[in-house]
N, C-alpha and C positions, 0 to 999 in steps of 0.2 A: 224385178222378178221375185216371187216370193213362190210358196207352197200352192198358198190356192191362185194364184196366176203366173203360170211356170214361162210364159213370153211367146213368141212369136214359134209358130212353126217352123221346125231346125231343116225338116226337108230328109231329116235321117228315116229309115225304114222302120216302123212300128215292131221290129222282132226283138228292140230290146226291152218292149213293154210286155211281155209275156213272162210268167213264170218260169222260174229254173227247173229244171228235170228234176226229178226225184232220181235217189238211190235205190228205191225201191224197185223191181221187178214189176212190171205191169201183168197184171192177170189172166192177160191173154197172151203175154208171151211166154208168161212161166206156166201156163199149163203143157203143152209138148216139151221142153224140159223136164219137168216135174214127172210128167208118167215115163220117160224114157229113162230118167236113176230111179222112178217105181220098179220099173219092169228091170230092174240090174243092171242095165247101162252103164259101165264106166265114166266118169264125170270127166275123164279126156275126151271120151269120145262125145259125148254132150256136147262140151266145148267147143271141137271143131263146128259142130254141126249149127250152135247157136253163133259161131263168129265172133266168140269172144275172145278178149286178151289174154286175159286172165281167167285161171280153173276159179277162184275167189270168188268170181262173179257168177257163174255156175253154179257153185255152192250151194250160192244163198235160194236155189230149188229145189234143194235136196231136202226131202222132206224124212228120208230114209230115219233119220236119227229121233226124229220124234217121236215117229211112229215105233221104232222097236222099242224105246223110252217106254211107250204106254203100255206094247203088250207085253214086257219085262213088269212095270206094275200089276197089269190084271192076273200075272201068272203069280205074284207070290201068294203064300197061301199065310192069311193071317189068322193066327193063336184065336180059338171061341173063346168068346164073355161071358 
């Protein structure tokens, strides 16, 4: 048995040839997330709603923190040249 001839069909089911899951949120599930801590939603109650474990995992939809990041940038007022 070597790399390019792995041997005889083992008879096991082909799911452990598939990629492992990402950490990442998939894009279609963090969107209903994502606009529900838009709209002010509580990140508990997200939580329940999305079946998570952990608020951690929730989180990472929260896009809240960015966003007030930026329009705290466009509001400061910078010194004329």
């Amino acid at each position: 048995m070597t790399p390019s001839d792995p041997g005889p069909y083992d008879g096991r089911p082909i799911d452990h040839l598939r990629r492992k899951p990402s950490n990442r949120p998939s894009p279609v599930a963090a969107t209903p997330g994502a606009s529900l801590l838009d709209a002010g939603v509580d990140v508990f109650t997200v939580q329940k709603l999305a079946g998570h474990a952990d608020a951690v995992t929730t989180a990472r939809y929260d896009r809240r923190r960015e966003t007030a990041q930026r329009e705290a940038a466009q509001r400061l007022a910078l010194p004329a040249a």
